[in-house]
C-alpha positions in Angstrom: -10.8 19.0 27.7 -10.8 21.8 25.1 -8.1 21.6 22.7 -7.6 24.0 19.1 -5.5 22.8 16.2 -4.3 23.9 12.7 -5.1 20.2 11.9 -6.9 16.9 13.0 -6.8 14.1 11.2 -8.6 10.8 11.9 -6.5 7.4 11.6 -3.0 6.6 12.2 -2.9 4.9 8.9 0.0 5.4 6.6 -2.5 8.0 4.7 -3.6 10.0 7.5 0.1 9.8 8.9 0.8 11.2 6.1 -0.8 14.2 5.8 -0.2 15.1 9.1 3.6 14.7 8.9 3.1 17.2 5.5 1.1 19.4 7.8 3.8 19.6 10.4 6.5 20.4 8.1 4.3 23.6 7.1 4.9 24.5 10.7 1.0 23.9 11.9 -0.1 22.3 14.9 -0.9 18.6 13.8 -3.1 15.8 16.0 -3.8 12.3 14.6 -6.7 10.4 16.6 -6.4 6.8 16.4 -9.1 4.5 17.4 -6.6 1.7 18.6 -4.0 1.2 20.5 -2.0 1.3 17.4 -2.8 1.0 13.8 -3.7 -2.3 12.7 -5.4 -2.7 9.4 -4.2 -2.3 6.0 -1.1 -0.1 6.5 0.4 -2.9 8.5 -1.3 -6.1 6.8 0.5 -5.7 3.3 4.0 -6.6 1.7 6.2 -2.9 2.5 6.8 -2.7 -0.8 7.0 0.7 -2.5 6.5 0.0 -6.5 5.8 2.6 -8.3 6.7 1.1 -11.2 3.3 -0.9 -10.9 1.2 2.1 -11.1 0.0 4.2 -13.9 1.6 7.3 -14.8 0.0 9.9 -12.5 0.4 7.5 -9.4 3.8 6.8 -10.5 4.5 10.4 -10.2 3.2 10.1 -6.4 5.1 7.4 -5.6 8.3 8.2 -7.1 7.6 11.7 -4.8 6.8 9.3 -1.6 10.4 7.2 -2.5 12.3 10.2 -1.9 10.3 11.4 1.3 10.9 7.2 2.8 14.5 8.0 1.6 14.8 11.3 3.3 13.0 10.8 6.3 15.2 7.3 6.5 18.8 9.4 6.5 17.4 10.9 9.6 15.8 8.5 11.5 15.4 4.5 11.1 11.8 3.2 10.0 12.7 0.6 8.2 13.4 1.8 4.7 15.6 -0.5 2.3 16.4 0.8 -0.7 16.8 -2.7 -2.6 14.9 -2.3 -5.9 11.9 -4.3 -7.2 11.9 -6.4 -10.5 9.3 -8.2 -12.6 10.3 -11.5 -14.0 8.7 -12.7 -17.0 7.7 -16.0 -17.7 6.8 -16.0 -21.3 7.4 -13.8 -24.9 3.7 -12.0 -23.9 5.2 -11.0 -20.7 8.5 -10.2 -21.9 7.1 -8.0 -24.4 5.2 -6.2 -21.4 8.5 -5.2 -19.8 10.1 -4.1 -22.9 7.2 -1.9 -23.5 7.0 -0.4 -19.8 10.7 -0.1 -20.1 10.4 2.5 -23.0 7.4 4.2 -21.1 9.8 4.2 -18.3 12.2 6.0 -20.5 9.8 8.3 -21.7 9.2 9.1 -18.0 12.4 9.4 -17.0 11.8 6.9 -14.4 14.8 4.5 -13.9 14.3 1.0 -15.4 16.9 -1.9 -16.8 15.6 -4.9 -18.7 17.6 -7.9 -17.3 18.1 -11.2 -19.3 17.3 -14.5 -18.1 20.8 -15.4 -17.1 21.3 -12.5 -15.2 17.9 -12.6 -13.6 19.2 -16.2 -12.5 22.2 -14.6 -11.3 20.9 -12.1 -9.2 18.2 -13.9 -7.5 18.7 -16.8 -5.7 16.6 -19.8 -6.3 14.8 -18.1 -9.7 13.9 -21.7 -11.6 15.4 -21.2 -15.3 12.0 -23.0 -16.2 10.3 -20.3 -15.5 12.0 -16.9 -15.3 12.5 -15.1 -19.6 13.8 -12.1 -18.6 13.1 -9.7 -16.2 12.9 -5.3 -15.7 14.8 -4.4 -12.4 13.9 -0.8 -10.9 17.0 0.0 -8.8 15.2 3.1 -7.1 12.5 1.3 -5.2 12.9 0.4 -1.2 10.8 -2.2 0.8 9.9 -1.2 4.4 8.5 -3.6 6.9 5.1 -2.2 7.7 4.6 -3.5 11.0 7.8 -1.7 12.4 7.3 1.0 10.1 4.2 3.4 11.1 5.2 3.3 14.7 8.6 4.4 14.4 7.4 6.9 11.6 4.9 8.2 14.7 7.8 8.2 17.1 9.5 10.2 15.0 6.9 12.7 14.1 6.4 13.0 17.9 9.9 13.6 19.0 11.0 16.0 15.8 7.5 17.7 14.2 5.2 17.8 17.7 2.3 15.9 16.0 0.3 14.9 19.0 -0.8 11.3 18.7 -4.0 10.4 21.0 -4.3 6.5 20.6 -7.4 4.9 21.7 -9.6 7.6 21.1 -12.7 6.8 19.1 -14.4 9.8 17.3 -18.4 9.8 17.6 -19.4 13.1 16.7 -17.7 15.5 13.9 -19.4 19.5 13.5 -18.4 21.7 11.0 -18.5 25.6 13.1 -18.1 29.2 12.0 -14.4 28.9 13.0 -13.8 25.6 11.7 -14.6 22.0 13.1 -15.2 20.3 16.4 -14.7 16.6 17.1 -16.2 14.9 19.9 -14.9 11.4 21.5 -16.3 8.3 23.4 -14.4 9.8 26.4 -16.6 13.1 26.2 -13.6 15.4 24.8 -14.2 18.0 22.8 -11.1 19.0 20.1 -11.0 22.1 17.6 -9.2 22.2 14.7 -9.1 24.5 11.6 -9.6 21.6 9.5 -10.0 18.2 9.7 -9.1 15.3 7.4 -10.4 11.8 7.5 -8.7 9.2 6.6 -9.9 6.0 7.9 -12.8 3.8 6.2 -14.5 3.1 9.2 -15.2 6.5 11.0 -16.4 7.2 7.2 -18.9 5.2 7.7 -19.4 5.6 11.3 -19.6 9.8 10.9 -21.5 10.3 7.8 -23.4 6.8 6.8 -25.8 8.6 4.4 -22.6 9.6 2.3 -20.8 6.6 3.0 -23.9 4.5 1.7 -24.0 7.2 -1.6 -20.2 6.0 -2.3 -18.9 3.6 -5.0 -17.0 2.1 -2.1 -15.7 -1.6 -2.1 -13.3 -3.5 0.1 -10.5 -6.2 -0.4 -9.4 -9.1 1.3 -6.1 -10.3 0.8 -4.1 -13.6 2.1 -0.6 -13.5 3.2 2.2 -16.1 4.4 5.6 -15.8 6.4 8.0 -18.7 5.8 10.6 -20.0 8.6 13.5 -17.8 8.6 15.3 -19.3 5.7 19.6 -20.2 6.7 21.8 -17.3 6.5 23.5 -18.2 3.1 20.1 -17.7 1.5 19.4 -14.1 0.5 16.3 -12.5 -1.5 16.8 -8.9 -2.6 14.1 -6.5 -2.9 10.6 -6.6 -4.1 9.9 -9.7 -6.2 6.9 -9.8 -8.7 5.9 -12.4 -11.0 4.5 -12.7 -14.5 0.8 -12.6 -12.4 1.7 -9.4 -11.5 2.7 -8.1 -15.1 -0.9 -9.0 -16.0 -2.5 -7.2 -13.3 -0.3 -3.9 -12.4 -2.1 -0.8 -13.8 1.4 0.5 -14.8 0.8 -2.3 -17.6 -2.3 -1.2 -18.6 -0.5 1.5 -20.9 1.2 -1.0 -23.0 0.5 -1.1 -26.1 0.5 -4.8 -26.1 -1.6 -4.9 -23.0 -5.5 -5.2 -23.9 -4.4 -7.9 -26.5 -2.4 -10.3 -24.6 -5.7 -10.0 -21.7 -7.9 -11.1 -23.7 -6.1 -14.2 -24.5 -6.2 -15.4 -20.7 -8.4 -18.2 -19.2 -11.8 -16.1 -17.8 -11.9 -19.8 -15.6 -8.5 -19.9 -13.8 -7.8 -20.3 -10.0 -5.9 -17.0 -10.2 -8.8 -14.9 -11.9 -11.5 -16.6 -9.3 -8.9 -15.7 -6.7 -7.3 -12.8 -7.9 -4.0 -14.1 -7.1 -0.4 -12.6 -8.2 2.6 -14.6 -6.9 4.8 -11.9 -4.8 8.3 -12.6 -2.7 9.9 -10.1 -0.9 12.4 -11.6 2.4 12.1 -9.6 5.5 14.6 -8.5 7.8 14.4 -11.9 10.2 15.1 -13.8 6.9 11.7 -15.4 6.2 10.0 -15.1 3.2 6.4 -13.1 2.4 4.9 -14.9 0.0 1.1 -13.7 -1.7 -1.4 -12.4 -2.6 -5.0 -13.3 -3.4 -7.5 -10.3 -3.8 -11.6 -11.1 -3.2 -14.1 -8.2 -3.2 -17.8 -6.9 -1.7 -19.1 -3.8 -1.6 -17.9 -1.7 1.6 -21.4 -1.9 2.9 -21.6 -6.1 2.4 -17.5 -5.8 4.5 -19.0 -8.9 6.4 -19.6 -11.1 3.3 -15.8 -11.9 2.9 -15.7 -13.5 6.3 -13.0 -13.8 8.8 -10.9 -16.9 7.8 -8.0 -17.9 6.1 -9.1 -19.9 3.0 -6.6 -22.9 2.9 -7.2 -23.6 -0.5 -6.1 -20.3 -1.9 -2.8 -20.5 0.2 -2.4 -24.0 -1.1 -2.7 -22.6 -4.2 -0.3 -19.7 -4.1 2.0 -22.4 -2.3 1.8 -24.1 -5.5 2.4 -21.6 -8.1 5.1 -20.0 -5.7 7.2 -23.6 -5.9 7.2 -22.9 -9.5 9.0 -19.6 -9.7 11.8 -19.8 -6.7 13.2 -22.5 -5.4 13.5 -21.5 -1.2 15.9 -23.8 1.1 12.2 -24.0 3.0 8.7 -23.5 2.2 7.4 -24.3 5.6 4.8 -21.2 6.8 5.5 -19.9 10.3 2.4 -17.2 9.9 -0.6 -16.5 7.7 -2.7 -13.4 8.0 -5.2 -11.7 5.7 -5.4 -7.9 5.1 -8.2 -5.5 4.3 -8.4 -2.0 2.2 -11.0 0.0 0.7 -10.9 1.3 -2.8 -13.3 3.1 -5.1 -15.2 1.4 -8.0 -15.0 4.2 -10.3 -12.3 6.7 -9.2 -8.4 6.5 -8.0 -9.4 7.3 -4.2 -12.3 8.9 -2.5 -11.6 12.9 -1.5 -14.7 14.7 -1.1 -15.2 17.9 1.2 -18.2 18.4 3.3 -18.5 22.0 3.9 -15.4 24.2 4.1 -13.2 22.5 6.0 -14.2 18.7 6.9 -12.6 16.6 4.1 -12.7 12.7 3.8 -10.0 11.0 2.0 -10.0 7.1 1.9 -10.2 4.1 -0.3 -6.9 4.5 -1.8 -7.1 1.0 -2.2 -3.2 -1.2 -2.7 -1.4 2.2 -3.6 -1.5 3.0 0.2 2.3 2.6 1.0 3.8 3.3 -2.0 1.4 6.7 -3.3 0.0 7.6 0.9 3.5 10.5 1.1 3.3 12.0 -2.7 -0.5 12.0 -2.7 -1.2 13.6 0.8 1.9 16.3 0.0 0.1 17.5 -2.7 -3.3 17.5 -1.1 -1.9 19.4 2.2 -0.7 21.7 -0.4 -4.0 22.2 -1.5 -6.0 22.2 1.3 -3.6 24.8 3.1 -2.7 27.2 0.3 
């Protein structure tokens, strides 16, 4: 089968969706080839929450792009989108002199933001231990989406309204760059021309081009994740919770002016630096809870070094420091999962173009849902001037 697009883009990822749902509004003729049955890795392994308020500025301007396209796309057709803001709660001065800073960085930014005190923080969200919770910096903009409902609808409805064509279970073994742009050749034996073609999944990367994928600065992280028991009805948990852990490790932090001083107060020794753990809550649509995250790392070519288990003991752990921030009618996990995403060592995400038209962009690391829309609007723009 011989088939000639504007635009092919490997993985069904929320980054390769992406730019093919930017490509389609252009008016070109868009396919996305997906190895699975459906996507499966990071873009449905994660929280659905869109923050840019964690990110630094010039992601920040991404993701506050990518709010409005969830937002937009939302009006017209249901994938999920909840526009329920995000808010950090401190649980100390050094934290609460974090949020006051961002806040006037915020301003500076014109990016919506509204310090909360600690009463109203314990009025707003239910269970929020006064033993714990300072003060808190609510961003009323921001949505949650639930990521495994999310991409396939988002497909559906790039299918039915744009004409993307989505070929599932298609794995890509061969990719030539031509006179007249680039062929792609499948395990089935079909052969697909497109003008250009993007790449946007880790693992044809490395399948494709190994030599460049070996040159890369490339690393992977594994992440644990839990699902309560649908809490009872009366108990409700609004948008995307994040905790004083998470002040100390968001890059949108990093630009405080109080920022490098108050990091190099903290314990090198802790359970959450050897685990890389940051307490996060956000309730999905059933009524359970999400709690998480931990964050371990190997290079992308050592993947297999992280292993394929749950470690108990870290979800113990974030069981633990969870109890001390929210009280929940029920801590009693129904499902634990772990995720994995690729990020660059030395660089915000890895774009590089081999020839003219065969571009690979991956390892956009945790700013996948919330930065995937802005980022690959401006990079369609680019690559289709």
């Amino acid at each position: 089968m011989n088939s000639k697009y504007d635009l092919i883009v490997v993985g069904g990822g929320v980054l390769g969706t992406f730019h093919a749902y930017h490509a389609a509004q252009k008016g070109l003729r868009v396919a996305v080839i997906e190895k699975d049955k459906q996507p499966v890795s990071a873009t449905v392994r994660n929280f659905g929450q869109v923050v840019p308020s964690g990110m630094n500025t010039k992601w920040q301007n991404y993701g506050r792009e990518s709010l409005q396209l969830y937002k937009e796309i939302q009006s017209k057709f249901d994938i999920s989108v909840r526009n329920n803001g995000s808010v950090y709660l401190a649980s100390n001065e050094e934290e609460l002199t974090l949020l006051e800073e961002l806040h006037a960085i915020n301003k500076g930014n014109e990016y919506e933001s509204m310090l909360l005190t600690k009463q109203a923080c314990l009025e707003r969200y239910d269970g929020v231990k006064e033993s714990y919770v300072k003060g808190g910096l609510y961003f009323p903009q921001e949505v949650t989406v639930e990521p495994r409902v999310m991409i396939h609808r988002l497909h559906h409805y790039m299918q039915e309204h744009l004409g993307v064509s989505f070929k599932y279970q298609m794995q890509v073994i061969h990719c030539e760059e031509q006179l007249d742009g680039v062929a792609i050749t499948t395990a089935g034996g079909q052969v697909l021309h497109a003008t250009k073609v993007v790449i946007c999944c880790g693992s044809e990367f490395k399948t494709l081009f190994p030599s460049l994928f070996e040159q890369s600065d490339m690393e992977v992280t594994k992440l644990q994740m839990m699902q309560t028991v649908v809490q009872p009805n009366t108990y409700q948990l609004r948008g995307s919770i994040l905790t004083g852990l998470s002040i100390r490790r968001y890059e949108a932090f990093y630009e405080c002016p109080s920022f490098q001083a108050i990091k190099a107060r903290e314990s090198k020794d802790s359970l959450e630096k050897k685990w890389g753990v940051h307490i996060l809550f956000k309730q999905a649509t059933d009524g359970s809870i999400i709690i998480g995250d931990s964050h371990e790392y190997a290079d992308a070519a050592n993947k297999d070094d992280l292993g394929f288990d749950i470690k108990q003991e870290i979800n113990a752990f974030m069981i633990e420091e969870a109890k001390k921030i929210i009280h929940l009618p029920s801590y009693e996990i129904r499902d634990t999962w772990f995720g994995v995403y690729a990020q660059c060592k030395n660089a915000d995400i890895f774009n590089e173009t081999i020839g003219q038209n065969l571009h690979i962009v991956t390892g956009i690391g945790g700013k996948g849902m919330t930065g995937s829309a802005g980022y690959a609007k401006e990079n369609i723009n680019r690559l289709f001037k």
